[in-house]
N, C-alpha and C positions, 0 to 999 in steps of 0.2 A: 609531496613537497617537503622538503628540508624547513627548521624552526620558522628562518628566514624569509624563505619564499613566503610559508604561510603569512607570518607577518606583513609581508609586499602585498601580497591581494588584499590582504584587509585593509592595511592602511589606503590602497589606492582607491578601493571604493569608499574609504570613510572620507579621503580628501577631497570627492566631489562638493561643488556647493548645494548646501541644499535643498534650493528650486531645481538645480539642474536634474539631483537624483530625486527629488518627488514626479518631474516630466519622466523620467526615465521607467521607475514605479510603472509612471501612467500607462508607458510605452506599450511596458511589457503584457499590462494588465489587458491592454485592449487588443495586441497582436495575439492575444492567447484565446481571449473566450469572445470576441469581437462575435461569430457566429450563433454563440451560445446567449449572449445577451441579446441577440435581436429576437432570438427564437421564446425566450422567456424572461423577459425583463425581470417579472416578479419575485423570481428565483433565485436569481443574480442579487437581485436588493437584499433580501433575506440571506443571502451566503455573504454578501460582503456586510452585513449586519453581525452577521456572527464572527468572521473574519477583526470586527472593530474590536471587539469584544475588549481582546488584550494580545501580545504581542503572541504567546504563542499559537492563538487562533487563527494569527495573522499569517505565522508561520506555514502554518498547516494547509491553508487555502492557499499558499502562493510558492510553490513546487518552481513553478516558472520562473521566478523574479532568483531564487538559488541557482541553476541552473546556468542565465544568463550570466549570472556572478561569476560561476566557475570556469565560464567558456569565454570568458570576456575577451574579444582579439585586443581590443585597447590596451590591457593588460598583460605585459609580458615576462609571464611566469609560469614555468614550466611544470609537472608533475611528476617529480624522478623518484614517487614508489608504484609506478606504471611502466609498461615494455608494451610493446606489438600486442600480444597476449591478453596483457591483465588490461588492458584500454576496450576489451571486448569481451567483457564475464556478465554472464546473465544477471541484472542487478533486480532490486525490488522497485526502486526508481522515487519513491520518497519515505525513506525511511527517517523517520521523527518514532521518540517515544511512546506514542498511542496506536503504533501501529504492529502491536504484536498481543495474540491472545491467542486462544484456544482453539482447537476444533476437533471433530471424531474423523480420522483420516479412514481410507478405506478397506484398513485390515482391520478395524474396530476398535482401535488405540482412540484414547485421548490424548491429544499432545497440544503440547506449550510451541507456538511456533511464531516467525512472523505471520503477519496476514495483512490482506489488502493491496491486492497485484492489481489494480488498473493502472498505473503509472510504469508497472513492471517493462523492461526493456535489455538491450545490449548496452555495455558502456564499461566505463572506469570504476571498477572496484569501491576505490577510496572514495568517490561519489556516497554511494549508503553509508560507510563511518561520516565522513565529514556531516550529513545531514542531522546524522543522528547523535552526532559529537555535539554540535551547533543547537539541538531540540532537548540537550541534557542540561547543556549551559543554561537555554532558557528555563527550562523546570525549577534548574536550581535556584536560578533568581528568583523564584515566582515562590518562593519556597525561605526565601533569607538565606539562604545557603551560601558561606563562603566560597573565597575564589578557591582558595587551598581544595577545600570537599568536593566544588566541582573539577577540579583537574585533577583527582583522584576516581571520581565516580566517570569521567572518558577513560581512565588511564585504567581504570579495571575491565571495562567494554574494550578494548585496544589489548591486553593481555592475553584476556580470554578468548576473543577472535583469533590472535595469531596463535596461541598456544592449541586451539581446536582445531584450527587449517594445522600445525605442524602432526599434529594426531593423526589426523586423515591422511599427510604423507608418509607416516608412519607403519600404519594400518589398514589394510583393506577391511571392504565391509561399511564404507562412511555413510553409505546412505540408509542404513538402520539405525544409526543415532539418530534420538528422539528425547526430546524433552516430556519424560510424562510422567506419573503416580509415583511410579518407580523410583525414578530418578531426580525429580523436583526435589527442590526443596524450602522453605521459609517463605514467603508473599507467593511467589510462583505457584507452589503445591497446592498454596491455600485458594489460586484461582482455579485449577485443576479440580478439586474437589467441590467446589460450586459449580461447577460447569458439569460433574459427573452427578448433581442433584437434580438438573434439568433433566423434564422429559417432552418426549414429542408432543405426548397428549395436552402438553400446558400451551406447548407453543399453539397448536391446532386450534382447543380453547379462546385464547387470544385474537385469533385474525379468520376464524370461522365458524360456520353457525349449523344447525341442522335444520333441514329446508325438504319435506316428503320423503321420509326415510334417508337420506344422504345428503354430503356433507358440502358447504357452498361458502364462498368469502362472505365474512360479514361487510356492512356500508359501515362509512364512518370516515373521521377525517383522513387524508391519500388515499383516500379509495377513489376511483375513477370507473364508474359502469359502459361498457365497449355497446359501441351499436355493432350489429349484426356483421357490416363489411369489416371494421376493424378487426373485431376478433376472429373473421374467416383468415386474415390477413396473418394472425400469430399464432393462428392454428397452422397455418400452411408452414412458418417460420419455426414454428415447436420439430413435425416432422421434417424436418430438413435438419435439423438437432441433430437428432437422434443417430444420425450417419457419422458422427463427430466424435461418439463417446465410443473408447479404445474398445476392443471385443471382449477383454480381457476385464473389462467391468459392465459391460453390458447384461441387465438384466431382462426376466422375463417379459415378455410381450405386454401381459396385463396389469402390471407395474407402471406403465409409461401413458397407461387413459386417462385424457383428458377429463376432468372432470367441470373445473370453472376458471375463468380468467378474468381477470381485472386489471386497470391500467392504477399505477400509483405513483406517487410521488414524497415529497416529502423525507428525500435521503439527504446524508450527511454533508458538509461544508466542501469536498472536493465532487461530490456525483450530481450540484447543481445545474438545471438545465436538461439532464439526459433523459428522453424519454423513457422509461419501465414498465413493466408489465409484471405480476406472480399469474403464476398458473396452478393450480391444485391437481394433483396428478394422483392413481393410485395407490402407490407405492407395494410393498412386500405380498398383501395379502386385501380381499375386500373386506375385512374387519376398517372399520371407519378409525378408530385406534391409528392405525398405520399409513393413513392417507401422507403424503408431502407436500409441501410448499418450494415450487420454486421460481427463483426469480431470472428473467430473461430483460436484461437491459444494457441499453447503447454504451458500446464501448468507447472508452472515452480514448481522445490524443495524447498518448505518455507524453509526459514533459521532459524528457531525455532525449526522445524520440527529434525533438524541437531543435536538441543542437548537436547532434549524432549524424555528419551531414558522409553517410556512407548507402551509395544503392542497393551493396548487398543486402545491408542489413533488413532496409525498408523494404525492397522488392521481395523478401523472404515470406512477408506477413501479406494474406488476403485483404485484411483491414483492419481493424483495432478489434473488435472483438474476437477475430483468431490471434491475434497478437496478445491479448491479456491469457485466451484461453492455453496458447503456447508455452508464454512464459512464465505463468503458472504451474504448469505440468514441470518444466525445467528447473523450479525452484522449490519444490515439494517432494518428497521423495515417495509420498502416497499421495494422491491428490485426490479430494472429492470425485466418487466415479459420477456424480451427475454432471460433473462439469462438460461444458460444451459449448461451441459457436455455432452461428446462422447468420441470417440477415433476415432485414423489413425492408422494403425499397430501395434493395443495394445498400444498406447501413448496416454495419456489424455490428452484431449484438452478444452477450454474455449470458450464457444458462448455467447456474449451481443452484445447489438449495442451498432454504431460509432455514438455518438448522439451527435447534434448539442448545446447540452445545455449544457456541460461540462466546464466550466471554472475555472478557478484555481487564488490565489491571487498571482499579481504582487508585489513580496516582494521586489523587485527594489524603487517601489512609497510608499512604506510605511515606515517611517525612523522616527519621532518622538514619543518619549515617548506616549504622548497625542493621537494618533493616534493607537501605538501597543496595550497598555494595553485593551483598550474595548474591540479590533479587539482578545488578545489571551483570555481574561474572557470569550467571545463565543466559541473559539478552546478547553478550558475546559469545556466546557458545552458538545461540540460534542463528545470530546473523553466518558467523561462517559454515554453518549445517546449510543452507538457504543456498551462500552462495557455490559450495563446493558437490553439491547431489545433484541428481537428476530423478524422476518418477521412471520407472521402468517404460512407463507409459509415454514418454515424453517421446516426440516423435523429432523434434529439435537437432540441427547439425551444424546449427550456426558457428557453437562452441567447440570445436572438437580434438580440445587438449584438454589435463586434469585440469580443473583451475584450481587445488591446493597446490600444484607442482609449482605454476607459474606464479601464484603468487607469493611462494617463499624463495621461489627465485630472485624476485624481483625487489622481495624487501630485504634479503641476506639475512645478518646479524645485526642490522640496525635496527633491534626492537624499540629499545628506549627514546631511540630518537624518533621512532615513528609514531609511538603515543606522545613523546613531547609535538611533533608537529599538530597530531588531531587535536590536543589539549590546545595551543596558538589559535589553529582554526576554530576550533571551538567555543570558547569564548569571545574571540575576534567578531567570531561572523553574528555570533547570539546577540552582543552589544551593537551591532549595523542593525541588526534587524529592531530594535527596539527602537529605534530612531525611524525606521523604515514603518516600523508600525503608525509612528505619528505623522509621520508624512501622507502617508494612506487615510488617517483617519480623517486630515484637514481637506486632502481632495475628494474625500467620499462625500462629504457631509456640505461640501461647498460646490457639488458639483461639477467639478472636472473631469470627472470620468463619463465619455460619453454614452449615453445609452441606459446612465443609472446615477439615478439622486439620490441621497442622502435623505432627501425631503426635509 
């Protein structure tokens, strides 16, 4: 979108009245999880409890309600830093601030990356900036941060994106760029390096216990103990994994023994509802030391997915949990070798491990200028490494142009104006949504949303 446009969708959703966008809110909220709230009301309550919180919580659980916004046919405005092409690039599908951290990829690198592909999908590029434009805005509010610092702290995310897609059409070799030890530096580094203090045996400690020589989930709160048929049920769904993970990371035979399974719950404000399971597996060696955790749970409906109305794309994917396992491979350039899909009763499911090197940045400890800007010039580096690589492994054909080619085709020489536009939209849409927060919180607590009080 040009400055303008952007401005045009904001103003046309702030010009609703509004009852009409709190009904709308509603609309969205109940054509989304409508399923998922009958199936677990409890959960639903508790995530939209956390949701009320404050507006970026709000943010965070309502993927959907963005989405609808930016597809809105009532609203007629176009997106002209998109073509044929960039309208169909592998995206992460809700990228907000808190969605990028660490992980040990499977050459043995520590790397600083996005994370959190359930939402992952095909779509418009400028979808993950604007999201994540719209999640800085709000941080900054949340923060006293002027309007000045936040349209600087997009316009350095916007820089750094296009300046690392022009790299990579520069250069072959883009899919070894990696944010790590190396190369981090200042807040980033510092998360890299707590993340390389973790060990497995802390994590194993934490959620297992020793039970006759060998090693068993402990009980406690999201722990669920399986009867007998259930767990033959995800034992049968574990082997059926197994045929999923590429050859190429496929390890030894006795790496992959089942040792214990437990059903859990109690995941973050977007995984409410889905059922889960961890399994304890062997892992490298039977030294109990090297045992693993991993977790095999229902793949959730992308929320891009929702207004993405093309068959190829959808008839591409088995179900959502080959779909997240897909899109992940596509958006990774190493991707966790446990990673894998299955199903439980025809529902597709997601298997990676609970890995101990997972950390994520404490946006609480980062609050000056001096501090943000380095920390988001690397958050634009990873979003366009994310969108412009593939895993060797990725078996993906959806995409099959470079996406750095197409998307500097499509943005030309209009850098400035393309960060002026995200900077519009982003502030724009941060300010609807704090309004939208309040709107939510009077229909949660007053029940209007069907299926879930406030109490």
């Amino acid at each position: 979108m040009s400055d303008t446009s952007a401005s045009a969708l904001i103003e046309a959703i702030a010009a609703r009245p509004a009852e009409e966008r709190s009904e709308q809110l509603i609309k969205i909220l109940v054509d989304t999880f409508e399923p998922l709230i009958e199936a677990a009301p409890a959960a639903f309550r508790t995530k939209f409890r956390k949701m009320a919180a404050d507006p970026f919580a709000f943010y965070r659980g309502s993927a959907c309600i963005f989405y609808a916004d930016v597809t809105d046919e009532r609203i007629d405005v176009e997106d002209p830093w998109t073509d044929e092409r960039t309208r169909r690039v592998w995206i992460q599908g809700d990228l907000h601030c808190q969605n990028f951290g660490t992980y040990m990829d499977s050459s043995g690198v520590l790397v600083f990356d996005v994370n959190d592909y359930d939402e992952a999908y095909v779509g418009h590029y400028t979808w993950d900036l604007q999201r994540l434009a719209a999640s800085l805005a709000l941080l900054g509010f949340g923060k006293a941060l002027s309007d000045g610092t936040i349209e600087r702290m997009i316009r350095t995310v916007s820089d750094a994106y296009l300046g690392t897609v022009r790299r990579f059409v520069a250069h072959h070799g883009d899919e070894e760029f990696r944010l790590t030890l190396d190369s981090a530096t200042g807040v980033l580094r510092d998360v890299l390096l707590d993340s390389r203090m973790q060990t497995r045996i802390a994590l194993l400690q934490r959620t297992t216990t020793i039970r006759n020589s060998d090693r068993v989930f402990r009980e406690g709160p999201g722990v669920r103990l399986l009867e007998s048929s259930e767990k033959e049920l995800v034992e049968a769904a574990f082997r059926q994994y197994l045929e999923t993970i590429p050859a190429g990371k496929r390890k030894d035979v006795h790496s992959y023994v089942v040792k214990d399974i437990v059903g859990r719950s109690g995941f973050g404000i977007g995984s409410a509802g889905l059922p889960a399971y961890n399994l304890l597996v062997e892992g490298a060696t039977q030294a109990l030391e090297n045992d693993v955790v991993l977790s095999m749970k229902q793949g959730n409906i992308a929320a891009p997915s929702r207004v993405v109305h093309d068959a190829s794309i959808a008839g591409y994917f088995r179900h959502h949990g080959h779909r997240t396992v897909v899109s992940q491979r596509a958006l990774q350039a190493h991707a966790d070798p446990w990673l894998g899909w299955t199903e439980i009763n025809g529902v597709g499911q997601v298997v990676q491990e609970l890995s101990p090197y997972e950390n994520d940045i404490d946006w609480s400890d980062v609050n000056e200028p001096a501090d943000i800007m380095p920390l988001l010039d690397q958050l634009g580096q990873a979003v366009a490494k994310v969108h412009c690589v593939s895993d060797a492994d990725s078996e993906q054909s959806l995409v099959k142009f470079q996406t750095e080619d197409a998307i500097v085709t499509a943005v030309g020489d209009r850098d400035d104006e393309f960060a002026a536009d995200l900077v519009a939209f982003g502030l724009g849409y941060a300010r609807q949504v704090r309004d939208d927060h309040r709107y939510f919180v009077d229909a949660f607590r007053n029940g209007r949303i069907p299926g879930v009080d406030g109490g």
